[in-house]
PDB file of N, CA, C and O in Angstrom:
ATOM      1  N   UNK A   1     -53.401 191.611  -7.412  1.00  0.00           N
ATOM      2  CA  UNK A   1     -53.989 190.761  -6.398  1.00  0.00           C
ATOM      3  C   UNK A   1     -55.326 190.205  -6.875  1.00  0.00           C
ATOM      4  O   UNK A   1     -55.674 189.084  -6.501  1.00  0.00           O
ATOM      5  N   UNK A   2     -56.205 191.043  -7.803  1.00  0.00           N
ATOM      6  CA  UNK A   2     -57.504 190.870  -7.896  1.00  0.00           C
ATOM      7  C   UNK A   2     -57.226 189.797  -8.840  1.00  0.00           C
ATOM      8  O   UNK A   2     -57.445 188.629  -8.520  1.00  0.00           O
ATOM      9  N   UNK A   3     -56.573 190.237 -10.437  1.00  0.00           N
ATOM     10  CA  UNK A   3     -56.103 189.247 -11.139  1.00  0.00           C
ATOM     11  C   UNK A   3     -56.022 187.898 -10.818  1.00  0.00           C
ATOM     12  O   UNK A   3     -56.826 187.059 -11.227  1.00  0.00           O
ATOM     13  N   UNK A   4     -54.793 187.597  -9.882  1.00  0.00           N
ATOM     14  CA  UNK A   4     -54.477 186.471  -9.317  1.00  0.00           C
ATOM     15  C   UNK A   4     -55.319 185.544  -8.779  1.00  0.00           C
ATOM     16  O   UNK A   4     -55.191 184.323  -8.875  1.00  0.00           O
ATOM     17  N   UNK A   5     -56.614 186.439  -7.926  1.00  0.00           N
ATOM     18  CA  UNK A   5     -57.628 185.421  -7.141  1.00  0.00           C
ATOM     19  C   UNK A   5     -58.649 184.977  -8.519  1.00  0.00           C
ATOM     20  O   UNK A   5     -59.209 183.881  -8.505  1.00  0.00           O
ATOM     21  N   UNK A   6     -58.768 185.619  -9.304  1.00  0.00           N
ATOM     22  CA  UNK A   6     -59.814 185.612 -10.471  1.00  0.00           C
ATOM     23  C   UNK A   6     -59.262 184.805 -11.357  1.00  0.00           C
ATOM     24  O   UNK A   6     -60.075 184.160 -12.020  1.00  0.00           O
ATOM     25  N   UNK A   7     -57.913 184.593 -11.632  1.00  0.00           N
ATOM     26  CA  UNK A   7     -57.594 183.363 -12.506  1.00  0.00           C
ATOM     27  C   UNK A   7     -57.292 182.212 -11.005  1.00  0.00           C
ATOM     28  O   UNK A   7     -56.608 181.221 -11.260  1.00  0.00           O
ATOM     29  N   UNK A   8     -57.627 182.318 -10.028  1.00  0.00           N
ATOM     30  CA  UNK A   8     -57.118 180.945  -9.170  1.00  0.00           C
ATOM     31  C   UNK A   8     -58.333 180.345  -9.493  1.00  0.00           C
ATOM     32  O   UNK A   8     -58.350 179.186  -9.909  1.00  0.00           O
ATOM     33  N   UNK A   9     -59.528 181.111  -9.324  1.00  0.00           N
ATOM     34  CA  UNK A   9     -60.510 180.612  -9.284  1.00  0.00           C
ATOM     35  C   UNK A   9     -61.022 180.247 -10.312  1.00  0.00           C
ATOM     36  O   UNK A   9     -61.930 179.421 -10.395  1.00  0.00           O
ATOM     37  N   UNK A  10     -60.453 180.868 -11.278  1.00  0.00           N
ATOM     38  CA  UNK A  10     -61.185 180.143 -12.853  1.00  0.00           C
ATOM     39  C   UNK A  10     -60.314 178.936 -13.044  1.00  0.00           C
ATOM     40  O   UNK A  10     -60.902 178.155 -13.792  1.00  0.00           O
ATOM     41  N   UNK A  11     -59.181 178.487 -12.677  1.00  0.00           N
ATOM     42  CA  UNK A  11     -58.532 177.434 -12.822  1.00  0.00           C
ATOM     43  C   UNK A  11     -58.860 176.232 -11.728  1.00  0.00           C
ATOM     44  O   UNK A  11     -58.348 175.113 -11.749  1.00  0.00           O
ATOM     45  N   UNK A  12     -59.689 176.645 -10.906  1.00  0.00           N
ATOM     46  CA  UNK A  12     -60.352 176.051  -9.854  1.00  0.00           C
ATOM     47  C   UNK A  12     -61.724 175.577 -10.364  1.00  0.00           C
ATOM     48  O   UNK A  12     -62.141 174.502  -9.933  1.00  0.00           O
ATOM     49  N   UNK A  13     -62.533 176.339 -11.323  1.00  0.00           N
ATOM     50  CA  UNK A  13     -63.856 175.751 -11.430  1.00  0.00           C
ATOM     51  C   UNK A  13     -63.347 174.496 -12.878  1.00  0.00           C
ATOM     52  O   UNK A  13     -63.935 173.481 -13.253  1.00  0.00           O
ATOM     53  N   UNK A  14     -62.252 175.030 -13.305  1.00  0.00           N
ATOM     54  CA  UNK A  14     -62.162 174.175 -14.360  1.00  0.00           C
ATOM     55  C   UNK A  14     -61.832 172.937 -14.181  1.00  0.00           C
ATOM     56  O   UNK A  14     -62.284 172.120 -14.983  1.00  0.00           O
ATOM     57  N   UNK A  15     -61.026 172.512 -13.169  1.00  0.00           N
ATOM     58  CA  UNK A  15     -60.032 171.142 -12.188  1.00  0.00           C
ATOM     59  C   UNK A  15     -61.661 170.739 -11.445  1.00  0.00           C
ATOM     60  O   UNK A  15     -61.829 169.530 -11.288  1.00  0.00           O
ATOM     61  N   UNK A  16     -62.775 171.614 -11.016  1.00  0.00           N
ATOM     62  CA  UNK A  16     -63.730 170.457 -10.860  1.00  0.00           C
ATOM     63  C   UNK A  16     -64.553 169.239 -11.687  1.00  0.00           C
ATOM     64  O   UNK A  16     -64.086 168.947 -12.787  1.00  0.00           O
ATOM     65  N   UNK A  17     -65.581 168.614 -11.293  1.00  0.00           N
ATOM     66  CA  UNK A  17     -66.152 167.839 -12.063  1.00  0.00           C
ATOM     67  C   UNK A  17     -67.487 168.265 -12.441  1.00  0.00           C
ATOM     68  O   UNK A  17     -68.239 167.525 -13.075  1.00  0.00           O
ATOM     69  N   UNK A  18     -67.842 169.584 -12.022  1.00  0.00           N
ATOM     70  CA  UNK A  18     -68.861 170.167 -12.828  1.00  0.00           C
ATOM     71  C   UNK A  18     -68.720 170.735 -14.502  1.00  0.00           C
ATOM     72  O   UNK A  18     -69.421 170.751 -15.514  1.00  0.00           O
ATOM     73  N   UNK A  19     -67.396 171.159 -14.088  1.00  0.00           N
ATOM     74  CA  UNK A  19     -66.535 171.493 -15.437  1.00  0.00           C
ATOM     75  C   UNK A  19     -66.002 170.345 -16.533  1.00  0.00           C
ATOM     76  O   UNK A  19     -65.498 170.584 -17.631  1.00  0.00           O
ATOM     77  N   UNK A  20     -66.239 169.106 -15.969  1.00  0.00           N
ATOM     78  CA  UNK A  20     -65.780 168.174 -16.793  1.00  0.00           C
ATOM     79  C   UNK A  20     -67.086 167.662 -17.562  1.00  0.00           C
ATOM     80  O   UNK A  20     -66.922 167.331 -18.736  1.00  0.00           O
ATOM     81  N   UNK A  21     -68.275 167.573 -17.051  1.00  0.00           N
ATOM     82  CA  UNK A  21     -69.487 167.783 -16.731  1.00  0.00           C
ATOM     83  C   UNK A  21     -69.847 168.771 -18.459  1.00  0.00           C
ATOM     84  O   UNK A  21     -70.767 168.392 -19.183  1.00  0.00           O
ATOM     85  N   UNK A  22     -69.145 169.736 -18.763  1.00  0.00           N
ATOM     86  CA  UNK A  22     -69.687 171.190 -19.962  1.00  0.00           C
ATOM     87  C   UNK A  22     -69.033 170.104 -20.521  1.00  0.00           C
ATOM     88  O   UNK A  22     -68.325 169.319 -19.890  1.00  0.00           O
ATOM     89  N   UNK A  23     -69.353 170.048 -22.114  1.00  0.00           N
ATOM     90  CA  UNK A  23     -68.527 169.537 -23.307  1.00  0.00           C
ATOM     91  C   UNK A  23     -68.050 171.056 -23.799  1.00  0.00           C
ATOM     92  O   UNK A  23     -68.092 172.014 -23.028  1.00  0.00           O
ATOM     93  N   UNK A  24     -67.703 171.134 -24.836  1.00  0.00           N
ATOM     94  CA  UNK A  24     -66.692 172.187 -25.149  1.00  0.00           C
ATOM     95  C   UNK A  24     -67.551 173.261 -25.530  1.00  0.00           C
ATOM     96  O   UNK A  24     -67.486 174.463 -25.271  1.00  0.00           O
ATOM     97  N   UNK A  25     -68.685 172.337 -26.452  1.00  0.00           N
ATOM     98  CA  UNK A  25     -69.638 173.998 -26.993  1.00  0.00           C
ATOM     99  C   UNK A  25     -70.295 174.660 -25.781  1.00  0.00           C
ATOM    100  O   UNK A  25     -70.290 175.886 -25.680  1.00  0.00           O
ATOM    101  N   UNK A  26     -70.860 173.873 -24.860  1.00  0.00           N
ATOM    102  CA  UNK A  26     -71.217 174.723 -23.797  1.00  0.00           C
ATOM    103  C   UNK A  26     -70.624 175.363 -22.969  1.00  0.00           C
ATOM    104  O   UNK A  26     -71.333 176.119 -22.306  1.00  0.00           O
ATOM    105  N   UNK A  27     -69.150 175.343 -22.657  1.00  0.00           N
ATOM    106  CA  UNK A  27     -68.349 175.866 -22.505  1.00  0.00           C
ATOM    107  C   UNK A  27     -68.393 177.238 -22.915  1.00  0.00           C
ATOM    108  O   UNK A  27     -68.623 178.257 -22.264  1.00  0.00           O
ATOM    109  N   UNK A  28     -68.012 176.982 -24.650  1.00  0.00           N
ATOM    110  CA  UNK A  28     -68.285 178.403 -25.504  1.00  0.00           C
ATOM    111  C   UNK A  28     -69.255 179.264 -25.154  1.00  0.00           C
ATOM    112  O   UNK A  28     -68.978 180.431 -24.875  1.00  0.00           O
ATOM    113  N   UNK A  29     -70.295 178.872 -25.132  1.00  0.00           N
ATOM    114  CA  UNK A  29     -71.818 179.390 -24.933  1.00  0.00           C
ATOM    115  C   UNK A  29     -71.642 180.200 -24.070  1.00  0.00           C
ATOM    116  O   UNK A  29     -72.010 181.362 -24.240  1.00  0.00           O
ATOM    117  N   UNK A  30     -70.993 179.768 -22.843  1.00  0.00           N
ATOM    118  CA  UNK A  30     -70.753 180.277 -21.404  1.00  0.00           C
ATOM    119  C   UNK A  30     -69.857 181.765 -21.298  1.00  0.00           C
ATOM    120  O   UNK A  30     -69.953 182.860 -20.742  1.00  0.00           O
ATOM    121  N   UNK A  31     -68.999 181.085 -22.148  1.00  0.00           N
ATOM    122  CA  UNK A  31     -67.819 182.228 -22.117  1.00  0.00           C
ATOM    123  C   UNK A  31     -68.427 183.278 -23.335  1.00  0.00           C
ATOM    124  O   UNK A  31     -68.017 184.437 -23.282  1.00  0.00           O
ATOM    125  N   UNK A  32     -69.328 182.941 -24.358  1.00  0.00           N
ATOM    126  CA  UNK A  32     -69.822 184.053 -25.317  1.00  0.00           C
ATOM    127  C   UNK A  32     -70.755 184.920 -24.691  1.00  0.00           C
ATOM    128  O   UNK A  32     -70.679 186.135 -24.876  1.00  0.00           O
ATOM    129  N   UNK A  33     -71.703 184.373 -23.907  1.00  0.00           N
ATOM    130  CA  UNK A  33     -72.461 184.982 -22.932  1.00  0.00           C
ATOM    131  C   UNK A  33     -71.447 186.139 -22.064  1.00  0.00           C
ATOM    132  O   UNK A  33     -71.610 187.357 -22.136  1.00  0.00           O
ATOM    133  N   UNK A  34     -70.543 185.561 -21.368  1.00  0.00           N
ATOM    134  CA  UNK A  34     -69.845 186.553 -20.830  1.00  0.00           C
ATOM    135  C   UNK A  34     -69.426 187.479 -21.432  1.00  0.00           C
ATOM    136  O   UNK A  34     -69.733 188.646 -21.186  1.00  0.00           O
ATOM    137  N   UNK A  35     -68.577 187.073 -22.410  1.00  0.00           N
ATOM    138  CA  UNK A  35     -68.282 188.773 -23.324  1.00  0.00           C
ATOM    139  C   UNK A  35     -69.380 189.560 -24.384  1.00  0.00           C
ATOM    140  O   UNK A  35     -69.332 190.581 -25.070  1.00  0.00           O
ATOM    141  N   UNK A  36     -70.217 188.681 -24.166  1.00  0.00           N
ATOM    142  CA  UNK A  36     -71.347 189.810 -24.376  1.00  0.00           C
ATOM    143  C   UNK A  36     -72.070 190.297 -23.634  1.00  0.00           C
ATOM    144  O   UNK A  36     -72.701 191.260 -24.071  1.00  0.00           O
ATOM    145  N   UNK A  37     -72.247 189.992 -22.601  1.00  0.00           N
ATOM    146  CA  UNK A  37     -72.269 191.072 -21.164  1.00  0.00           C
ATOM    147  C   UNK A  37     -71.385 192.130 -21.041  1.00  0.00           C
ATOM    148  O   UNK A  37     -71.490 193.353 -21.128  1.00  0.00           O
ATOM    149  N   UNK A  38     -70.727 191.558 -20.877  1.00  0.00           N
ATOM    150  CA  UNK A  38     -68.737 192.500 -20.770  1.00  0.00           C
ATOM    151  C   UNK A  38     -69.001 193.640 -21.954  1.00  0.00           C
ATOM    152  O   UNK A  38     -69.303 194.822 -21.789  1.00  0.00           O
ATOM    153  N   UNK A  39     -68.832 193.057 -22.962  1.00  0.00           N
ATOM    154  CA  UNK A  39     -69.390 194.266 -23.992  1.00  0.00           C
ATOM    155  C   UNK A  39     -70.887 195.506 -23.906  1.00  0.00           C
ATOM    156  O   UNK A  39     -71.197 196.664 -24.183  1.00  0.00           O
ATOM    157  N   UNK A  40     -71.243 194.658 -23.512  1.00  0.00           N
ATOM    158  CA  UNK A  40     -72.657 195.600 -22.875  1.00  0.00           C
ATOM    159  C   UNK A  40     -72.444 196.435 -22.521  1.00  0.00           C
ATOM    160  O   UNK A  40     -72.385 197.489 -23.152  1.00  0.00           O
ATOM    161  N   UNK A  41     -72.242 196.267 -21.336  1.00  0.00           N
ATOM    162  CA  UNK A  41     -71.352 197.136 -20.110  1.00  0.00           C
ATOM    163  C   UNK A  41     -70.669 198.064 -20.442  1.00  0.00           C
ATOM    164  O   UNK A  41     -70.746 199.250 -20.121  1.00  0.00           O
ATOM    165  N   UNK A  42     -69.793 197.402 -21.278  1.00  0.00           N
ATOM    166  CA  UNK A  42     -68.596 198.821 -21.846  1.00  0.00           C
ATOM    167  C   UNK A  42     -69.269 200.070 -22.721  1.00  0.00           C
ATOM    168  O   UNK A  42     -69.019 201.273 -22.807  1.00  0.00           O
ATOM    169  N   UNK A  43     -70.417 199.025 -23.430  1.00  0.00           N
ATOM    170  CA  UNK A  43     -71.021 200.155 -24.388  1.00  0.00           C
ATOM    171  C   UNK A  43     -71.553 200.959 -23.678  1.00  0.00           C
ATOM    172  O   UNK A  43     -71.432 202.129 -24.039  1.00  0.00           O
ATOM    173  N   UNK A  44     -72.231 200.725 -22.588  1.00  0.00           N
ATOM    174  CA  UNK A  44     -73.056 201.219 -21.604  1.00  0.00           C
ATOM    175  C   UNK A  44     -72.270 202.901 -21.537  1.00  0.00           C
ATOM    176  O   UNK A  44     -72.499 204.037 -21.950  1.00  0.00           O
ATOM    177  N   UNK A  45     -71.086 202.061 -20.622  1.00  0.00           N
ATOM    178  CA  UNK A  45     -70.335 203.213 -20.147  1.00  0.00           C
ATOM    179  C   UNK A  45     -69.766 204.156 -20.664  1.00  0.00           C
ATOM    180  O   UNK A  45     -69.177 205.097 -20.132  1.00  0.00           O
ATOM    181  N   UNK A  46     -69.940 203.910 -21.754  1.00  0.00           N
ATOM    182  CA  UNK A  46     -68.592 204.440 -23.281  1.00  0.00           C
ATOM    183  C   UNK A  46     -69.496 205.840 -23.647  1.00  0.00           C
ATOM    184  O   UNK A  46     -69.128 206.985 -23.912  1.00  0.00           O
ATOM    185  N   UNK A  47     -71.232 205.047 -23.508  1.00  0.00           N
ATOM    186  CA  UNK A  47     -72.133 206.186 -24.008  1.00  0.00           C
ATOM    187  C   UNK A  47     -72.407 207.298 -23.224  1.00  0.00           C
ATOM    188  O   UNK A  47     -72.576 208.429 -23.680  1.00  0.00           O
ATOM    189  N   UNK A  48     -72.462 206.941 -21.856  1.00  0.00           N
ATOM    190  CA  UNK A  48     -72.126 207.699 -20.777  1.00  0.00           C
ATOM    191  C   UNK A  48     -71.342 208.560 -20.731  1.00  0.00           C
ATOM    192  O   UNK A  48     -71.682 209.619 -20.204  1.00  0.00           O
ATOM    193  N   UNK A  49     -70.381 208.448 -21.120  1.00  0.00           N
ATOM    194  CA  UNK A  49     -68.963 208.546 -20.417  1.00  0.00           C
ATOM    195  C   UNK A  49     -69.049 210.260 -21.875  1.00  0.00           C
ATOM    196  O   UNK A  49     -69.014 211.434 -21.504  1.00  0.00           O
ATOM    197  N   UNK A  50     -69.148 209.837 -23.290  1.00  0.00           N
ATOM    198  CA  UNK A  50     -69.463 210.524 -24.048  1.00  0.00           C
ATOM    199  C   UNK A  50     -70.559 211.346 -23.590  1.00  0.00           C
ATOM    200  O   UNK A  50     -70.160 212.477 -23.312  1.00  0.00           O
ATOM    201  N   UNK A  51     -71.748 211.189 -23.420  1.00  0.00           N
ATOM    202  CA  UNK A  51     -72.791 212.566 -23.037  1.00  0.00           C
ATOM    203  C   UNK A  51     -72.526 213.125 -22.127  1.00  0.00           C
ATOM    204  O   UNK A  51     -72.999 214.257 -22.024  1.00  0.00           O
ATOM    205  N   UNK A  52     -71.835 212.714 -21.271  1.00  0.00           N
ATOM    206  CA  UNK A  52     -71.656 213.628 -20.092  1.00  0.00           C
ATOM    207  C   UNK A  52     -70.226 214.829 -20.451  1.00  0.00           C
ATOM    208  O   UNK A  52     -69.924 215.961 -20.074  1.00  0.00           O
ATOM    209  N   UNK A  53     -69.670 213.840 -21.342  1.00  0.00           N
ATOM    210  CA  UNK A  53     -68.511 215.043 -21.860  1.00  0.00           C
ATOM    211  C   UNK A  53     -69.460 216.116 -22.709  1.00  0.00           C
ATOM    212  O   UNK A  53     -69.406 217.309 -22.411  1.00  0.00           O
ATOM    213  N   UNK A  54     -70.272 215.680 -23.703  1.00  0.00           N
ATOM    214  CA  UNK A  54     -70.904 216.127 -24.646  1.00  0.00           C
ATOM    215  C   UNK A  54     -71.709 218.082 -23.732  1.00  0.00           C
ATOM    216  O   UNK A  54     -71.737 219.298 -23.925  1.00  0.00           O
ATOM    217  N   UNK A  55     -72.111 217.145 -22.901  1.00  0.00           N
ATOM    218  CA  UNK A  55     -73.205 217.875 -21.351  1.00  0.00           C
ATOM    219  C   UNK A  55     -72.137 219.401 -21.307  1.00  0.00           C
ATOM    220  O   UNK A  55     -72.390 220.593 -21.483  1.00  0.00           O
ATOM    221  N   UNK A  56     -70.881 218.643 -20.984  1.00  0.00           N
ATOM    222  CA  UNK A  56     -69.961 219.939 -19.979  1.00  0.00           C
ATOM    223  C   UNK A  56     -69.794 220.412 -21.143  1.00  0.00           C
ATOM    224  O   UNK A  56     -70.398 221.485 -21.172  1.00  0.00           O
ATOM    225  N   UNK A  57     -69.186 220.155 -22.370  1.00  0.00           N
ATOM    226  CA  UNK A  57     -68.974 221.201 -22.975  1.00  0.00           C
ATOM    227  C   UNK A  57     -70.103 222.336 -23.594  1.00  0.00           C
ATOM    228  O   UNK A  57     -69.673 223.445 -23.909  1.00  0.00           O
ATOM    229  N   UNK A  58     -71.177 222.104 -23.715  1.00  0.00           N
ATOM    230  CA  UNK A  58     -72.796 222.375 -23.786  1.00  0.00           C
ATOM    231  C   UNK A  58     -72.676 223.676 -22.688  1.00  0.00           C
ATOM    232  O   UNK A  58     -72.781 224.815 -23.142  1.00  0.00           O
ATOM    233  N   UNK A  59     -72.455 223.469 -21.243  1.00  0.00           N
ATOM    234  CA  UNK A  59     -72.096 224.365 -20.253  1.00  0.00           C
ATOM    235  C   UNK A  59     -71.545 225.060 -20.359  1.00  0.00           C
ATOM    236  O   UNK A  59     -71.905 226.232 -20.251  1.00  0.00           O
ATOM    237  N   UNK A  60     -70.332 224.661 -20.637  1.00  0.00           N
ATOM    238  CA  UNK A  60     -69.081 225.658 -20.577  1.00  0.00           C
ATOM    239  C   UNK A  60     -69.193 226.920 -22.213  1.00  0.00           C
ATOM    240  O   UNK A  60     -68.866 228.097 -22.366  1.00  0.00           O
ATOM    241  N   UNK A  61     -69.634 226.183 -22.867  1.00  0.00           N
ATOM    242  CA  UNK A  61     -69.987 226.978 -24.214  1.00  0.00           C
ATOM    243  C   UNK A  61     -70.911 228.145 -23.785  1.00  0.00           C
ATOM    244  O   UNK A  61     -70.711 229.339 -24.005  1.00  0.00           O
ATOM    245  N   UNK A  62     -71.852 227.645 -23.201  1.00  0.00           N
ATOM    246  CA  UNK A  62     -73.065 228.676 -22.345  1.00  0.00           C
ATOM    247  C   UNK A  62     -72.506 229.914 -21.460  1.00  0.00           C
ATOM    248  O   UNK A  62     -72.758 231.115 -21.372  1.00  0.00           O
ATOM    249  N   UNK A  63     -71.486 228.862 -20.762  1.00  0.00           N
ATOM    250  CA  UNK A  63     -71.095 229.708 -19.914  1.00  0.00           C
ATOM    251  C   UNK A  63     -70.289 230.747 -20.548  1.00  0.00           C
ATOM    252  O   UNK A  63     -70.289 231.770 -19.863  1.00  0.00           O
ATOM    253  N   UNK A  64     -69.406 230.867 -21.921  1.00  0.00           N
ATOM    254  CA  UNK A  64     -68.589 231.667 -22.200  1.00  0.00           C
ATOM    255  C   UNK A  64     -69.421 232.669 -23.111  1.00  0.00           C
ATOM    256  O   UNK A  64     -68.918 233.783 -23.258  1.00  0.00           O
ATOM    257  N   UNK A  65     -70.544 232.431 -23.695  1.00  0.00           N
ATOM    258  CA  UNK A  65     -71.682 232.789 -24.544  1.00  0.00           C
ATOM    259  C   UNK A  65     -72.397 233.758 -23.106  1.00  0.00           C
ATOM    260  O   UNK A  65     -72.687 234.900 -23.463  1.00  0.00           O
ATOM    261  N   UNK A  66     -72.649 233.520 -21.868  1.00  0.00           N
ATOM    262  CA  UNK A  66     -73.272 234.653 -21.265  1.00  0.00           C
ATOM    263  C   UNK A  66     -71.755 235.535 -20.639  1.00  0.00           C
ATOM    264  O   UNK A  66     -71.794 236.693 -20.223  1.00  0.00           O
ATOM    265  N   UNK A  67     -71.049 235.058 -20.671  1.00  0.00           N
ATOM    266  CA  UNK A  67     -69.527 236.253 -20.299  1.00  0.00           C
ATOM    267  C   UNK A  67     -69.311 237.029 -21.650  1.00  0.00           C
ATOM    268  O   UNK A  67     -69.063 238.235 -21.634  1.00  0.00           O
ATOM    269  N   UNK A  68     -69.391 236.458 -22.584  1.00  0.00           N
ATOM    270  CA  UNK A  68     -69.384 237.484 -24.308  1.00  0.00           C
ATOM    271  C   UNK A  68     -70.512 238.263 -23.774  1.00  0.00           C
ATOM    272  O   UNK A  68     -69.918 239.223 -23.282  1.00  0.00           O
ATOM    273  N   UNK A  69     -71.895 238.473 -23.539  1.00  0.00           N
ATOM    274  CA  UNK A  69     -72.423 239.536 -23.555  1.00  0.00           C
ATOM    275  C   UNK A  69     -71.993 240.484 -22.442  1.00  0.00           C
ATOM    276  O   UNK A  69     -72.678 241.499 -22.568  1.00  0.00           O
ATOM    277  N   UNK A  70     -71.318 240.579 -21.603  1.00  0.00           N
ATOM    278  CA  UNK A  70     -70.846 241.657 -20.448  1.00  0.00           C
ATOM    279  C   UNK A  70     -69.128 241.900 -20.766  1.00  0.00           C
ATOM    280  O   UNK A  70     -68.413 242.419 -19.908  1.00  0.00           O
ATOM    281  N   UNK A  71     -68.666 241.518 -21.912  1.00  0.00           N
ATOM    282  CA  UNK A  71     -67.410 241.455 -22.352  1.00  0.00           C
ATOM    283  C   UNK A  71     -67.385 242.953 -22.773  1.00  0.00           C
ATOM    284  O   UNK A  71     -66.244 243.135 -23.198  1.00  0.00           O
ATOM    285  N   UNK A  72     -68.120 244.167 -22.866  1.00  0.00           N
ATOM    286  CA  UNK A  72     -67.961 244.828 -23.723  1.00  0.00           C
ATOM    287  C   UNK A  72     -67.664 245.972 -22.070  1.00  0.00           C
ATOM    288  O   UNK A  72     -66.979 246.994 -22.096  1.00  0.00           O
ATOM    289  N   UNK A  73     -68.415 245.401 -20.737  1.00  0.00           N
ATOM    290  CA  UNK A  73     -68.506 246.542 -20.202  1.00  0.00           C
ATOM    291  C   UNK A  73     -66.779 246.249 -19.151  1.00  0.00           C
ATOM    292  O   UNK A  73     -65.892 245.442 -19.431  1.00  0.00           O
ATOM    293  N   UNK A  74     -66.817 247.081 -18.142  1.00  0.00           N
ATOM    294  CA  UNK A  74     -65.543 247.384 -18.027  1.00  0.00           C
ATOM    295  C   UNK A  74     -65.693 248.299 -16.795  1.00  0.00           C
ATOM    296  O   UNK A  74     -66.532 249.197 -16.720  1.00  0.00           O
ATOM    297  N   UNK A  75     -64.549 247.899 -15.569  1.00  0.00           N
ATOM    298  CA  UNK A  75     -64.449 248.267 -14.288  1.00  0.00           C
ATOM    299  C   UNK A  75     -64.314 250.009 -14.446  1.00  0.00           C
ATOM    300  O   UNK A  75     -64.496 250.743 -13.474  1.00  0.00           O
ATOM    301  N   UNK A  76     -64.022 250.451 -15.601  1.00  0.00           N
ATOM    302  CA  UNK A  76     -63.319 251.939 -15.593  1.00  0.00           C
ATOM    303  C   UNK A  76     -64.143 253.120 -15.333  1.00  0.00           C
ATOM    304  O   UNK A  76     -63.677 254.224 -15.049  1.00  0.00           O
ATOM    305  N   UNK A  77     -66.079 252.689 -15.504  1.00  0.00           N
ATOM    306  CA  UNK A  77     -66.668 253.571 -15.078  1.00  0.00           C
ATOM    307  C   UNK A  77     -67.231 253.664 -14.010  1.00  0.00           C
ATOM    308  O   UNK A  77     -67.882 254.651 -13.667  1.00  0.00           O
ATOM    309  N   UNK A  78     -67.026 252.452 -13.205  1.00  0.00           N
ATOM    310  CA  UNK A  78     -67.253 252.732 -11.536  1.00  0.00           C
ATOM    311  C   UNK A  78     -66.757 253.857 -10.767  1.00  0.00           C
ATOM    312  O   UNK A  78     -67.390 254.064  -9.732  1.00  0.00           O
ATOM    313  N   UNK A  79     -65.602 254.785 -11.053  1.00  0.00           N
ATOM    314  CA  UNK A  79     -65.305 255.996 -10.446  1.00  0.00           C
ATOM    315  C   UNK A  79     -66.071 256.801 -11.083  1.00  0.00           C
ATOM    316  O   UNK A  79     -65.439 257.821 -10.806  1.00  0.00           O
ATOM    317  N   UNK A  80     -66.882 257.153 -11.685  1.00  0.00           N
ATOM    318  CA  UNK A  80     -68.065 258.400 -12.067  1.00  0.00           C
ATOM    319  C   UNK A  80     -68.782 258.977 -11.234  1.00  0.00           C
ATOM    320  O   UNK A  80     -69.165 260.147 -11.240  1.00  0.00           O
ATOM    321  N   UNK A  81     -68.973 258.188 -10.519  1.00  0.00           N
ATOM    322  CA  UNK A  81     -69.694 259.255  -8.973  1.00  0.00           C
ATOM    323  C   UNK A  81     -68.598 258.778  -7.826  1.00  0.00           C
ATOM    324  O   UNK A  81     -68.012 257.722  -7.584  1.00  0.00           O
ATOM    325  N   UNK A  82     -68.627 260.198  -7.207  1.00  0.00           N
ATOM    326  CA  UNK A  82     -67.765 260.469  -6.262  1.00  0.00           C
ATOM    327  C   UNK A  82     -68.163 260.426  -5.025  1.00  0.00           C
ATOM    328  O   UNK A  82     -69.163 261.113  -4.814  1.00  0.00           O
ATOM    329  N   UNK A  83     -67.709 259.827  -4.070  1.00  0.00           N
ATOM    330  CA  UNK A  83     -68.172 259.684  -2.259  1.00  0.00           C
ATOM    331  C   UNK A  83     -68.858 261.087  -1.962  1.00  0.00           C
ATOM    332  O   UNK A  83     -68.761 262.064  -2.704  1.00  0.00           O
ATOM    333  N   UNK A  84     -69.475 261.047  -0.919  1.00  0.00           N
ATOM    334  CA  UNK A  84     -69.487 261.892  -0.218  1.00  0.00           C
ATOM    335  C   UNK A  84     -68.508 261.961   1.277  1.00  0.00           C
ATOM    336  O   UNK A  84     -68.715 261.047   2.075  1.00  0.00           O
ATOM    337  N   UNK A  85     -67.443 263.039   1.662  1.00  0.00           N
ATOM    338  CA  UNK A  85     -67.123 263.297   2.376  1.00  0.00           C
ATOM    339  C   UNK A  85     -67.729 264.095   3.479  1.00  0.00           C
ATOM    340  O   UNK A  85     -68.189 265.221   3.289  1.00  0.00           O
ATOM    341  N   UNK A  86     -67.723 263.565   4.497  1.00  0.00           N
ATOM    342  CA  UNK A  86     -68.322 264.391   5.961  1.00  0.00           C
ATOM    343  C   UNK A  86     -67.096 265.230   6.287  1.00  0.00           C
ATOM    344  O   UNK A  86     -66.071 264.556   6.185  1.00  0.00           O
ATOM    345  N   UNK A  87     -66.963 266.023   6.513  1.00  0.00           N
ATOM    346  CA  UNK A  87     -66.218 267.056   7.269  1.00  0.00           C
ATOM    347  C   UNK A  87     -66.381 267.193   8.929  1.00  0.00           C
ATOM    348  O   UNK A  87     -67.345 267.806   9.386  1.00  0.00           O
ATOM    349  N   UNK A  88     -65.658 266.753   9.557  1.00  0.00           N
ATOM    350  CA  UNK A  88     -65.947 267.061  10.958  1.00  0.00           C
ATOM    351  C   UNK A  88     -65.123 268.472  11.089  1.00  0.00           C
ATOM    352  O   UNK A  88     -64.091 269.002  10.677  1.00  0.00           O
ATOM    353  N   UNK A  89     -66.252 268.734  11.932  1.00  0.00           N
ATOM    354  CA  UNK A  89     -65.078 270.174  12.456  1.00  0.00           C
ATOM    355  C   UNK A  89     -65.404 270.425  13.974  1.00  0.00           C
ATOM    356  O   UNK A  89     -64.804 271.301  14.598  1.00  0.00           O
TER     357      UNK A  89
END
């Protein structure tokens, strides 16, 4: 849907007479400008998109680096001391 309205409309500014108006290099100019925006952008996000992966695994490394130091201990000596029982009588 988005497609569709985005080329109606680019085939719309082109059928005006502002567009008849650009000779061809300015045209270019127009459209080089755009994909070097467009490219911007992507780089933008790309770098982003990388540190933040970079970030979690940084975490998660941490996180398995403080579970290795308590890796050694173990539920089995929690029964070493024994309740105390009350006796009713």
């Amino acid at each position: 849907m988005g497609a569709r309205l985005l080329l109606a409309a680019a085939l719309l500014l082109l059928w005006t007479p502002a567009a008849e108006a650009l000779m061809e290099p300015e045209l270019c100019y127009i459209l080089d400008a755009i994909l070097f925006l467009y490219g911007i952008v992507l780089t933008i996000l790309y770098c982003r998109l990388k540190f933040l992966a970079r970030r979690e695994s940084r975490r998660r490394a941490a996180e398995k680096k403080e579970e290795a130091i308590y890796a050694g201990l173990s539920g089995e000596g929690q029964e070493m001391y024994e309740t105390l029982q009350i006796k009713h009588s």
